[in-house]
C-alpha positions in Angstrom: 63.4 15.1 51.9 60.1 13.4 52.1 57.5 13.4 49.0 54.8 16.0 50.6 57.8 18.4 51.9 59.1 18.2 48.5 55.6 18.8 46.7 55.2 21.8 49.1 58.2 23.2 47.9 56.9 22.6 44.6 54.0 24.6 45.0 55.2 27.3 46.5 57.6 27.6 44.0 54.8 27.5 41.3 52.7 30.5 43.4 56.1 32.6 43.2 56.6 31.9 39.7 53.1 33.3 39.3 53.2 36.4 41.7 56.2 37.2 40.1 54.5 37.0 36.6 51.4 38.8 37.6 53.8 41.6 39.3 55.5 41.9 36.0 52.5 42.0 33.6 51.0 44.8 35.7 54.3 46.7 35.2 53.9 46.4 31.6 50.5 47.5 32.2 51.9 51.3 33.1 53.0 52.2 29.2 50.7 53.6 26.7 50.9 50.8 23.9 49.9 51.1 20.8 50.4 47.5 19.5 50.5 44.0 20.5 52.6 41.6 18.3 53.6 38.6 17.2 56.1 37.5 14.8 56.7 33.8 13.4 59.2 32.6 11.4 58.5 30.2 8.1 61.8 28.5 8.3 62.3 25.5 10.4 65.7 27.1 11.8 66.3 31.1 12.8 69.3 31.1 14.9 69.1 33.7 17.5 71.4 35.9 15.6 69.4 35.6 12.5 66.3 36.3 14.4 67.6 39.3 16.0 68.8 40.6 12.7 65.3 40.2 11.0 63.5 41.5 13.9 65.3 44.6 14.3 65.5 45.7 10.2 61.5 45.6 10.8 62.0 47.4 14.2 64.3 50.3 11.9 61.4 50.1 9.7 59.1 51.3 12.1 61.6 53.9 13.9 61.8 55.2 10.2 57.9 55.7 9.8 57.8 57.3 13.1 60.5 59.5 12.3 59.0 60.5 8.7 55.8 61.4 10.3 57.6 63.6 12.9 57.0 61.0 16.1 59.4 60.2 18.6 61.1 56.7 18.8 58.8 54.1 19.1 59.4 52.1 22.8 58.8 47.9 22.6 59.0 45.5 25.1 60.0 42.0 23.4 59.9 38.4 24.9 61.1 35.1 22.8 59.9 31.9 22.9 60.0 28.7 20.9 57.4 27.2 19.3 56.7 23.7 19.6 58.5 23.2 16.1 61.5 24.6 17.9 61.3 27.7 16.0 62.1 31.0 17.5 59.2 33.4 17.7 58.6 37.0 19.1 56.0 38.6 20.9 56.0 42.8 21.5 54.3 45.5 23.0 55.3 48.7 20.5 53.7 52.5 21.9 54.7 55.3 20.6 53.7 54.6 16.7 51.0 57.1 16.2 49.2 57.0 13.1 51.8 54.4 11.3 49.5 51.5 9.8 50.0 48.5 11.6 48.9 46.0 8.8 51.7 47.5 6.4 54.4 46.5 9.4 52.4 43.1 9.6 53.1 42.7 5.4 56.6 43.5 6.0 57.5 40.5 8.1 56.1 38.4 5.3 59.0 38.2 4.1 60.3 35.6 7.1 57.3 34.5 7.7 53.7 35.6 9.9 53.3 38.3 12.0 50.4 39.7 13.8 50.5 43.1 14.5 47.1 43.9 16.9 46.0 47.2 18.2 46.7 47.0 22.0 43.3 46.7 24.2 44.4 47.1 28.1 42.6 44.5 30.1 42.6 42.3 27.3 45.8 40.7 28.9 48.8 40.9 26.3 51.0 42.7 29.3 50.3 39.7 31.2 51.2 37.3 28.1 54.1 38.8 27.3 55.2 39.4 31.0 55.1 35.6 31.3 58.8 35.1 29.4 60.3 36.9 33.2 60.0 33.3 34.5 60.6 31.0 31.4 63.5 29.1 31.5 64.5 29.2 28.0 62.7 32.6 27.1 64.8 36.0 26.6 63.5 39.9 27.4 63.9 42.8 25.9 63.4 46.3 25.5 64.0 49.5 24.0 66.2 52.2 26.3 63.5 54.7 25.9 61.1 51.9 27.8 62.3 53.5 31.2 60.6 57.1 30.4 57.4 55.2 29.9 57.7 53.3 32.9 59.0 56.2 35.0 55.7 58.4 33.7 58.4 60.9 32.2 
């Protein structure tokens, strides 16, 4: 295959890879989020297992709070990444949370490391930046079951 065939693949690769991203992060755009967030871990090495595990205590957390307060269960959209460390990290869009106070939820991950736990602006582009983790190689999706009735408008 010659060099500018092969580039011309390349870029049209590159133009899918961002249609396909730009398809995905309007998507996420249809939900009502209340929160954008990000969680980092301190130690040099979560395992994926580990990181799951830690992630989902503080996701039960939240389901708790919601259900204390007489909300439904929260819905999330999660992608994972790793940092340039090589150190998993998470980033989430979480609707559904009502009044619940999103800095207590950001001190609760403290205890494996940062977390920053934004109130969601549409337009502002945190659909888009966690949509991006569709086409990532080494990146992993995923979301809550009740996501679908969000998406669905139901």
């Amino acid at each position: 295959m010659s060099r500018s065939i092969a580039l011309e693949h390349q870029d049209h690769a590159r133009r899918l890879t961002r249609q396909a991203t730009d398809e995905f992060g309007a998507f996420l755009s249809r939900p009502q989020w209340d929160w954008y967030t990000t969680h980092t871990f301190k130690a040099e090495y979560v395992s994926p297992k580990e990181a799951d595990r830690h992630y989902f205590a503080w996701l039960n957390s939240l389901c708790l709070a919601a259900r204390v307060r007489g909300h439904g269960r929260p819905f999330w959209f999660r992608g994972t990444e790793y940092q340039d460390r090589g150190t998993l990290h998470f980033h989430s869009l979480i609707g559904g949370v009502g009044d619940i106070r999103r800095l207590l939820f950001k001190d609760f991950w403290e205890l494996h490391g940062f977390a920053r736990v934004e109130q969601y602006e549409p337009g502002k582009g945190a659909n888009f930046y966690v949509g991006k983790y569709l086409t990532k190689t080494a990146a992993d999706i995923r979301f809550s079951h009740n996501l679908k009735n969000e998406l669905s408008g139901r």
